[in-house]
Residue frames as qw, qx, qy, qz and C-alpha x, y, z in Angstrom:
[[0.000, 0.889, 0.458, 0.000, 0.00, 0.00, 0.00],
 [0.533, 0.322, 0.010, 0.782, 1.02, 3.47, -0.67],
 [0.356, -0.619, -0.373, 0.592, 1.22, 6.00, 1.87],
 [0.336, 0.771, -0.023, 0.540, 1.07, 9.68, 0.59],
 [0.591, -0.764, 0.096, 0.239, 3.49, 10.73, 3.63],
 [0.379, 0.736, -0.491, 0.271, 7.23, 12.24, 3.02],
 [0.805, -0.569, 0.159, -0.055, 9.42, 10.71, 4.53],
 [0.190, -0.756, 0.601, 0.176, 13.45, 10.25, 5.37],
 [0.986, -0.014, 0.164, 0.011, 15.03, 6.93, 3.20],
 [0.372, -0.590, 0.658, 0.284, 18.34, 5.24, 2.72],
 [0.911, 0.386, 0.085, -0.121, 19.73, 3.76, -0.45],
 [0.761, -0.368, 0.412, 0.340, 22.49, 1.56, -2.01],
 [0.427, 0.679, -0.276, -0.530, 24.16, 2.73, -4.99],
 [0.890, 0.245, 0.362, 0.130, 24.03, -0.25, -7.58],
 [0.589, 0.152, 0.286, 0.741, 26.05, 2.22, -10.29],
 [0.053, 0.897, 0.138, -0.417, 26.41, 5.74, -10.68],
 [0.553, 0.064, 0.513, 0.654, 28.21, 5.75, -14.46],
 [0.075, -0.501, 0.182, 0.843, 28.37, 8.61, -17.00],
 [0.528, 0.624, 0.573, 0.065, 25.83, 8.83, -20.14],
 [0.416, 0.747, 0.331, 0.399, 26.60, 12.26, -21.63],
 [0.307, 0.332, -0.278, 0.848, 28.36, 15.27, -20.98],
 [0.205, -0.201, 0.584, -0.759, 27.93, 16.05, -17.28],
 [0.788, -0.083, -0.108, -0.600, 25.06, 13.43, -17.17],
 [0.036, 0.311, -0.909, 0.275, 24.79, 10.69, -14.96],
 [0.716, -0.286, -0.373, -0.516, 22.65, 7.82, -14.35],
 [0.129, -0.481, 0.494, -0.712, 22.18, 6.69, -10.92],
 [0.587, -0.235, -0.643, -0.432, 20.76, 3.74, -9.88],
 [0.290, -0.419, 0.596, -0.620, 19.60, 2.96, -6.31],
 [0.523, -0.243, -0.816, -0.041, 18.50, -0.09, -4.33],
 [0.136, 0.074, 0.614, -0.774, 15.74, 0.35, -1.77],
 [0.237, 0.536, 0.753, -0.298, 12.22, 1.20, -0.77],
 [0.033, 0.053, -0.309, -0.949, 10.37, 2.17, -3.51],
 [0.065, 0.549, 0.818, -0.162, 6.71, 1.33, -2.29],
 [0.088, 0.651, 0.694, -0.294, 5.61, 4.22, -2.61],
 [0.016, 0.090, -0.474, -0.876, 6.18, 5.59, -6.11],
 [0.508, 0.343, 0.748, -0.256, 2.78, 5.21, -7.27],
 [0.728, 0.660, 0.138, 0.125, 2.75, 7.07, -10.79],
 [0.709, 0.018, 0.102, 0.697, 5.66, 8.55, -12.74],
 [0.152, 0.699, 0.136, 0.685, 6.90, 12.09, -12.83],
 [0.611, -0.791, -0.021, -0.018, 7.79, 12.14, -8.98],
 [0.608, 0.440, -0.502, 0.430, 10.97, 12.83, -7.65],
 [0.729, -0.493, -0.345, 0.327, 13.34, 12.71, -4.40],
 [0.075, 0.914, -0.240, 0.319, 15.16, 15.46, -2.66],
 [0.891, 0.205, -0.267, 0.305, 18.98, 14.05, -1.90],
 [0.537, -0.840, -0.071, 0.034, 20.71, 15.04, 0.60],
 [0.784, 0.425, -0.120, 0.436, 24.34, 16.24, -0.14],
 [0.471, 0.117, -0.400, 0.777, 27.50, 16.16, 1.84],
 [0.157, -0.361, -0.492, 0.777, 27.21, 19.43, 4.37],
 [0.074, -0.351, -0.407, -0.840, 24.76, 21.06, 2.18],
 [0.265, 0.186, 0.660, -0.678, 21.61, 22.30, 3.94],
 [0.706, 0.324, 0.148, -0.612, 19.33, 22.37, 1.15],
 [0.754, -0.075, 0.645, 0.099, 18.78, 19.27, -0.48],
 [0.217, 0.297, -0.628, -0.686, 19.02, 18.67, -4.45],
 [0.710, 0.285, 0.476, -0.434, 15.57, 17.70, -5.89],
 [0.057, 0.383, -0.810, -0.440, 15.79, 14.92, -8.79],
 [0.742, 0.233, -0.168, -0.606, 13.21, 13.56, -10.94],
 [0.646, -0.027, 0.762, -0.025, 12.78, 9.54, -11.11],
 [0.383, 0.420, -0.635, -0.523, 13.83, 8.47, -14.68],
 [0.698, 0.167, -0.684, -0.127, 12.75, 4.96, -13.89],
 [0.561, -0.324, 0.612, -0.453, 11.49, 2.45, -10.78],
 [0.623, 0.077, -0.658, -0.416, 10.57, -1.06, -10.19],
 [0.764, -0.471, -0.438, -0.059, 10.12, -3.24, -7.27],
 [0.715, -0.527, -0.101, 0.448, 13.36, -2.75, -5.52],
 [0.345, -0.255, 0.240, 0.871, 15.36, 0.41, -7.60],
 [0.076, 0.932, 0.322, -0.148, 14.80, 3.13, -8.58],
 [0.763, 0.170, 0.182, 0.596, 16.92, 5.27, -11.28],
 [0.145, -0.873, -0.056, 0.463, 17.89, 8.77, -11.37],
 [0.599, 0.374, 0.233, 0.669, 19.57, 10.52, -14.15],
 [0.281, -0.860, -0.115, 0.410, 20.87, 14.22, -13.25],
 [0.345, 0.755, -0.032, 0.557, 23.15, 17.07, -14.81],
 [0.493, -0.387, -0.117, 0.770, 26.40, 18.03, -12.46],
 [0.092, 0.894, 0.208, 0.387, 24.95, 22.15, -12.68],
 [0.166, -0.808, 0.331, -0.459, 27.21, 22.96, -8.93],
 [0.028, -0.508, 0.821, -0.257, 28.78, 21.35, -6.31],
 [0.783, 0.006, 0.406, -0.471, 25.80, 19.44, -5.14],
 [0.862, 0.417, -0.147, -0.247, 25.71, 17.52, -8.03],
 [0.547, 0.671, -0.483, 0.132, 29.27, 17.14, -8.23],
 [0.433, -0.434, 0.688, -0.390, 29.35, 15.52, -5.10],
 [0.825, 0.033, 0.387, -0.411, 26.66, 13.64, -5.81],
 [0.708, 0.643, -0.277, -0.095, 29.02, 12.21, -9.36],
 [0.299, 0.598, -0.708, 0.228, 31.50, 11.25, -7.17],
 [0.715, -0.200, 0.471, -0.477, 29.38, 8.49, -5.23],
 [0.083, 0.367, -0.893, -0.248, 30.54, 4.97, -5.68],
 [0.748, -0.058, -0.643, -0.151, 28.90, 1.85, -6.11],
 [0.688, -0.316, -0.653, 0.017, 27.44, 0.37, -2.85],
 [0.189, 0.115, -0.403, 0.888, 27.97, 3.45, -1.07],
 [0.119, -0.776, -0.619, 0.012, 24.72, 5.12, 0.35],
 [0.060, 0.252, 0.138, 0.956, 22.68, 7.92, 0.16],
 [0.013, 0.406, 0.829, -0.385, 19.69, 9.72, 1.92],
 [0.036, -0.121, -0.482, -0.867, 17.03, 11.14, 0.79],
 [0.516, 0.371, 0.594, -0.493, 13.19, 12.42, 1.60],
 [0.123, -0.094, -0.730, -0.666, 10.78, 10.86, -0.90],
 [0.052, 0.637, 0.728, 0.247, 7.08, 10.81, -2.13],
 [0.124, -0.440, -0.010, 0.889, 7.62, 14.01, -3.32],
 [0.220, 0.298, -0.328, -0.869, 5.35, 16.01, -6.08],
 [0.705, 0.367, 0.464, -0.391, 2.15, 14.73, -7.87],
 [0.464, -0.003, 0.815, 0.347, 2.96, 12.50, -10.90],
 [0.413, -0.057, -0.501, -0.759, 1.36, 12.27, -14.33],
 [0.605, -0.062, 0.650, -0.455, -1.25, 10.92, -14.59],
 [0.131, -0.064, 0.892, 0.427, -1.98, 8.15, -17.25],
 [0.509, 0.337, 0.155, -0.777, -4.57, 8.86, -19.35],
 [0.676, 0.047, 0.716, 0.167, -6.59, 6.38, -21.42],
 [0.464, 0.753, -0.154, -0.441, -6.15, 7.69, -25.08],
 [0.932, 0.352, 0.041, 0.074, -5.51, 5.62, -27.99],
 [0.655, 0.609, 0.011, 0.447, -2.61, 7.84, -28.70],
 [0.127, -0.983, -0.074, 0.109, -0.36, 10.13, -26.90],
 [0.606, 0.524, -0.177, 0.571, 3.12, 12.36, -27.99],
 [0.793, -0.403, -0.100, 0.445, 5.88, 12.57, -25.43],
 [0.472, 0.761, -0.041, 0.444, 7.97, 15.43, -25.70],
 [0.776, -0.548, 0.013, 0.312, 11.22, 16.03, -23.71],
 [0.351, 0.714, -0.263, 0.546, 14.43, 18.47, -23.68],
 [0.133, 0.660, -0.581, 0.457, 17.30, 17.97, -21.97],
 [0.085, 0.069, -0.884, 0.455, 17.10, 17.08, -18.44],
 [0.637, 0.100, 0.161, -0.747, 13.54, 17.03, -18.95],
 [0.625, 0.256, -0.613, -0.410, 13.76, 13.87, -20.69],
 [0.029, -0.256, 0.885, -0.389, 14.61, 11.97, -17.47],
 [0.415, 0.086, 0.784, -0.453, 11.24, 11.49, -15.81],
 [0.739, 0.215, -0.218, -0.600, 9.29, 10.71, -19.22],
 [0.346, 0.316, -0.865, -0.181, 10.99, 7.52, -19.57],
 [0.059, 0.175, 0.925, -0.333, 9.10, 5.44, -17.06],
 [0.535, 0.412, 0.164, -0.719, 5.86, 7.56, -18.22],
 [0.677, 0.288, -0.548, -0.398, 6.41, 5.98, -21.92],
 [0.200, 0.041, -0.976, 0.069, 7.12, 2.62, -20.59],
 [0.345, 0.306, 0.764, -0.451, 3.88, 2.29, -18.02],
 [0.499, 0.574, -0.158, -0.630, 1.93, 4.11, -21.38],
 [0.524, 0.423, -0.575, -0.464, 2.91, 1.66, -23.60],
 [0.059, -0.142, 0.903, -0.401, 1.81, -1.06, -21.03],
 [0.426, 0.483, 0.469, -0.604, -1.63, 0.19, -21.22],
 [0.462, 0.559, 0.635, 0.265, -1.70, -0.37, -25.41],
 [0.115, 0.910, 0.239, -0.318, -1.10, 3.33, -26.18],
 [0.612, 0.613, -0.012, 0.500, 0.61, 4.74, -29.72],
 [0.198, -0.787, 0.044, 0.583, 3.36, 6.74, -28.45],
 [0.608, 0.642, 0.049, 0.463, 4.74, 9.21, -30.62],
 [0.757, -0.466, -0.148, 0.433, 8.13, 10.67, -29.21],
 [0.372, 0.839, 0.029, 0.396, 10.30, 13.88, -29.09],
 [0.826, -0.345, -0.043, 0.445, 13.22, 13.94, -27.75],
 [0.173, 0.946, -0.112, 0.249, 15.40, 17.93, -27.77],
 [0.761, -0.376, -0.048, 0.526, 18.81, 18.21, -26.70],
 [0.146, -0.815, 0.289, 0.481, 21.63, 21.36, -26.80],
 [0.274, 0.633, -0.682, -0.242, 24.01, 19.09, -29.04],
 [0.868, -0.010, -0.423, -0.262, 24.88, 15.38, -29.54],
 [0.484, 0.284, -0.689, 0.458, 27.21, 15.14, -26.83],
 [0.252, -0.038, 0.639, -0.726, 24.39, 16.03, -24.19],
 [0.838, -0.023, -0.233, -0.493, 21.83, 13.50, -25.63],
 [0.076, -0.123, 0.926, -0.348, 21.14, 10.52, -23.95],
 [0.434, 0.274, 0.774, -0.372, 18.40, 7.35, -23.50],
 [0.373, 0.451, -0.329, -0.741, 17.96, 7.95, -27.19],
 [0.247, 0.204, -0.933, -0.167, 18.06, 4.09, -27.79],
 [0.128, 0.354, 0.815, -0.440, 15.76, 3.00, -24.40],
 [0.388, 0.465, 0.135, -0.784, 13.02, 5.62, -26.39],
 [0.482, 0.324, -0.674, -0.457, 13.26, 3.90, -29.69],
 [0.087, -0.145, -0.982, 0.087, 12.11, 0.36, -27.75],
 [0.143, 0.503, 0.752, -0.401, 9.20, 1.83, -26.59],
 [0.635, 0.645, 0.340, -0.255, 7.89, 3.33, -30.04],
 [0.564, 0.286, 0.434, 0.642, 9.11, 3.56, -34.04],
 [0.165, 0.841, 0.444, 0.261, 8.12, 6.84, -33.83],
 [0.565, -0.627, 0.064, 0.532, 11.19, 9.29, -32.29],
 [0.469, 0.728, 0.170, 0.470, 12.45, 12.35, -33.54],
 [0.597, -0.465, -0.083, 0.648, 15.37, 13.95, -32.18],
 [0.237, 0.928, 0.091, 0.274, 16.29, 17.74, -32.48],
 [0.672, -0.211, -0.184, 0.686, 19.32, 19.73, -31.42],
 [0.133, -0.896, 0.004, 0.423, 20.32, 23.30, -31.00],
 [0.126, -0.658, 0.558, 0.490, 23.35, 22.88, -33.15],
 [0.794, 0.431, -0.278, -0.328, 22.19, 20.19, -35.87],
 [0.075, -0.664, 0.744, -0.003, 24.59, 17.54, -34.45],
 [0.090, 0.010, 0.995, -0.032, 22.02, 15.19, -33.95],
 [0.346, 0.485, 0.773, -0.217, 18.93, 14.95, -35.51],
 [0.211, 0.824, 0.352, 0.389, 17.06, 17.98, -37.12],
 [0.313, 0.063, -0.251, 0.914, 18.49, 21.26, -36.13],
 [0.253, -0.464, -0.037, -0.848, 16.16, 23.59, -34.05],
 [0.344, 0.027, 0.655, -0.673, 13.39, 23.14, -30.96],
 [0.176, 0.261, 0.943, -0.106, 10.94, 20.07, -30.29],
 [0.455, 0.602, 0.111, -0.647, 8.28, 23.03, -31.19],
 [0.343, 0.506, -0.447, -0.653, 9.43, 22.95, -34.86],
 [0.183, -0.023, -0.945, -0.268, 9.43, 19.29, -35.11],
 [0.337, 0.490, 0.521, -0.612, 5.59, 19.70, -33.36],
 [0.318, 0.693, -0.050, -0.645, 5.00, 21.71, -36.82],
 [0.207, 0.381, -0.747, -0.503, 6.86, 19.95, -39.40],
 [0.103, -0.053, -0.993, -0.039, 5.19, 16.57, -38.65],
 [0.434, -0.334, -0.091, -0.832, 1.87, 18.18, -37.98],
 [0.452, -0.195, -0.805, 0.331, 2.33, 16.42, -34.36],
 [0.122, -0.213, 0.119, -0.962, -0.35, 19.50, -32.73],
 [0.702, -0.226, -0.068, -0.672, -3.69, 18.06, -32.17],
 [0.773, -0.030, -0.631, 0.060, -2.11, 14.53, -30.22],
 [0.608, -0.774, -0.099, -0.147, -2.64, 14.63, -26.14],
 [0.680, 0.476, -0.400, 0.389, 0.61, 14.99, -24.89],
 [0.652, -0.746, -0.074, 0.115, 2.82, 14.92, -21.88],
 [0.312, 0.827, -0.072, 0.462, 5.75, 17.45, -21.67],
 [0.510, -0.830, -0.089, 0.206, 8.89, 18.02, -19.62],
 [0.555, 0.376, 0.003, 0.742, 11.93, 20.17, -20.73],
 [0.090, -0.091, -0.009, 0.992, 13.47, 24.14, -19.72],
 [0.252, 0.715, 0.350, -0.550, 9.88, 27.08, -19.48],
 [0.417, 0.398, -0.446, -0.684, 10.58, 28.36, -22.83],
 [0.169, 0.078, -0.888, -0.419, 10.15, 24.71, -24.53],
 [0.074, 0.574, 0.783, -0.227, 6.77, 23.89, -22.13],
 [0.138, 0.538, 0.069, -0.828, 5.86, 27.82, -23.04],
 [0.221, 0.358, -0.639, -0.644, 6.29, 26.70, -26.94],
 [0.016, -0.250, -0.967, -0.049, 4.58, 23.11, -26.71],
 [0.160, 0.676, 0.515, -0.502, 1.23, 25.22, -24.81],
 [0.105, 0.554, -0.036, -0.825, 1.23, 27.65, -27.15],
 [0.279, 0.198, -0.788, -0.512, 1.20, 25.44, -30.49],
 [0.036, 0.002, 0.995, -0.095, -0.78, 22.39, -29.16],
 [0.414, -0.194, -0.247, -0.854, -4.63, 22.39, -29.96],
 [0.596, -0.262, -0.754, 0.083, -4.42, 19.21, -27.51],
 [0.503, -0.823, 0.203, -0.169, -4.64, 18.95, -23.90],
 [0.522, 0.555, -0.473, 0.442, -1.71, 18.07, -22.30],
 [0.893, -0.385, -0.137, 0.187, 0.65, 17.45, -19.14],
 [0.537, 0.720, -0.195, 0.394, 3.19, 19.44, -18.09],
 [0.806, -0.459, -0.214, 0.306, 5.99, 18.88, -15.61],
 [0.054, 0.987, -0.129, 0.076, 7.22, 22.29, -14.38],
 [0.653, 0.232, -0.303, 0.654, 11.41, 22.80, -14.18],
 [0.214, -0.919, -0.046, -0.329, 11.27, 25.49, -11.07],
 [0.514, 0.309, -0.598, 0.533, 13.82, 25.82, -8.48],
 [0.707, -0.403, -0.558, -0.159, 13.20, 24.38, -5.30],
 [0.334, -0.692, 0.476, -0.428, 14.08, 25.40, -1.59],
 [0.620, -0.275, 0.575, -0.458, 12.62, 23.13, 0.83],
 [0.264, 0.108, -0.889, -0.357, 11.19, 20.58, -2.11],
 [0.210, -0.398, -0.892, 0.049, 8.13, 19.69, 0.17],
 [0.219, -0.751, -0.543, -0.306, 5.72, 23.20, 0.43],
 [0.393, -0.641, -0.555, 0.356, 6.72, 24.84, 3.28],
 [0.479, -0.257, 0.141, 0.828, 9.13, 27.62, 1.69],
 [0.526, 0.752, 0.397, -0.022, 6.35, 28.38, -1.27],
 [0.181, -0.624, 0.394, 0.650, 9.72, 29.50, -2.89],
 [0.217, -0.060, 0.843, 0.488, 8.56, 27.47, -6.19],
 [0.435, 0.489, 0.662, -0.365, 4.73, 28.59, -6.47],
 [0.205, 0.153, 0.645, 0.720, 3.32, 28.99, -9.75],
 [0.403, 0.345, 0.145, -0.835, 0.75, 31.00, -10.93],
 [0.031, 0.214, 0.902, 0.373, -2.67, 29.05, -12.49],
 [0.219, -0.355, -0.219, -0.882, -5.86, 29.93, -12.80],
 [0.667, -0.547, -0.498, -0.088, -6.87, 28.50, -9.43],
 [0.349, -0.925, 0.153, 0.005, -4.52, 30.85, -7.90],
 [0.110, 0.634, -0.755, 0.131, -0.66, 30.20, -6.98],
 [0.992, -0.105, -0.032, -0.054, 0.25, 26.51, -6.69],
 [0.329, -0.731, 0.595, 0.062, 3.43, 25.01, -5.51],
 [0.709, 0.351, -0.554, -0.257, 5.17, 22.95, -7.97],
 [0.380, 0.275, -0.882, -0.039, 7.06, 20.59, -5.57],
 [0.261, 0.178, 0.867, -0.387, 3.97, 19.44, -3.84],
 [0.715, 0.450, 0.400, -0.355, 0.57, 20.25, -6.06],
 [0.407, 0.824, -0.362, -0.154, 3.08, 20.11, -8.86],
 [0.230, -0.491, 0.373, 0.753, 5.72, 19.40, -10.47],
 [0.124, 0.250, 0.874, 0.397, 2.91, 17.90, -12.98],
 [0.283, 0.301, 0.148, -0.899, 0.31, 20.59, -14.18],
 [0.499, 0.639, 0.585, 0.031, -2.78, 20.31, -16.98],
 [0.419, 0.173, 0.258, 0.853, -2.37, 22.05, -19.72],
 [0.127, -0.749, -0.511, -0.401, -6.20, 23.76, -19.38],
 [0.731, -0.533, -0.339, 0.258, -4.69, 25.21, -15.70],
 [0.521, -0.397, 0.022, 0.755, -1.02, 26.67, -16.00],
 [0.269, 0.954, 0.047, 0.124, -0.68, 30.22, -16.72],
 [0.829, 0.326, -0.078, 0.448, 2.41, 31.66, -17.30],
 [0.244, -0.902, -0.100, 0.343, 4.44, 34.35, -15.46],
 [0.551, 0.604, 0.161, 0.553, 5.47, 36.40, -18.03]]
């Protein structure tokens, strides 16, 4: 049974190995009862730091649970230099997940370190019998990653870059446009401009997992609140997963 309760856990590190420039994937062994959808994440506790570092779940199963991250400051860079079978703590059942809708069809669309928590979204999705169609943005080809794990779970993937290194050159928007990929429900995490660009085009509804920066990581700080049209919402508790009919922007 899943509790909705935060709460303090240890884990073992199984591997903590390099994928892409400054990108790491992270795997842990522990309790993971009480993921219950995808698009949640944990807040990690590092070295003497006081505030934790909040990281999206790329991926769970009975006993592990994966992380993938981006060394942005020291935190991180601690956190890169954790070995195998060392441990780590962390509070989890953080933030409100997607949710899994039952359309025939839905398009996936990720940039950067946004790409992390879709992956377990497409997998449970494509459990349930649903077409994915996939979109996958990066800076360049040397900061792309999980490009391969995306391609198992549909024939449909289209990669874009800033610099044309890998894929199509430009922003997940344009491929949106070129492929007239606009009117397919979708679920969306990447950088505010690229969720700004997806809302704006899309004639779907939609999912969207804000990128905000986090104090506390569990409500109390309301340093992350967004503005919707039910008032201000905190992303890392009624959030980090919005509707699309909901978020307003703060322009």
């Amino acid at each position: 049974m899943v509790f909705n309760m935060k709460k303090i856990e240890n884990y073992k590190i199984i591997h903590n190995n390099l994928i892409a420039k400054n990108t790491y994937e992270m795997k842990l062994e522990g309790n993971v009862g009480w993921i219950d959808k995808p698009g949640k994440f944990i807040n990690v506790s590092v070295d003497s730091n006081y505030l934790k570092r909040p990281i999206s779940i790329c991926d769970y199963d009975e006993t592990t649970l994966t992380l993938v991250y981006k060394v942005f400051g020291s935190g991180t860079k601690w956190l890169s230099n954790k070995k195998e079978n060392e441990k780590i703590e962390a509070l989890v059942n953080l933030g409100n997940g997607f949710e899994l809708n039952t359309e025939n069809e839905a398009l996936i669309i990720g940039g950067g370190v946004g790409v992390p928590p879709l992956y377990a979204l497409s997998k449970r999705l494509k459990e349930k019998g649903v077409k994915l169609t996939i979109i996958l943005g990066f800076t360049s080809k040397e900061d792309s990653f999980y490009i391969d794990k995306f391609k198992e779970l549909s024939e449909l993937v289209y990669i874009s870059s800033n610099d044309g290194s890998i894929g199509e050159i430009g922003f997940v928007s344009d491929i949106m446009i070129k492929y007239n990929l606009l009117d397919i429900p979708y679920y969306t995490c990447g950088p505010t401009p690229m969720l700004k660009a997806v809302h704006s085009i899309s004639t779907a509804k939609g999912q969207l997992s804000l990128e905000e920066r986090m104090g506390c990581g569990f409500g109390a700080c309301m340093g992350c609140s967004h503005k919707t049209k039910n008032g201000y919402k905190r992303v890392c508790v009624e959030g980090p997963v919005f509707t699309s009919e909901e978020i307003i922007w703060n322009d």
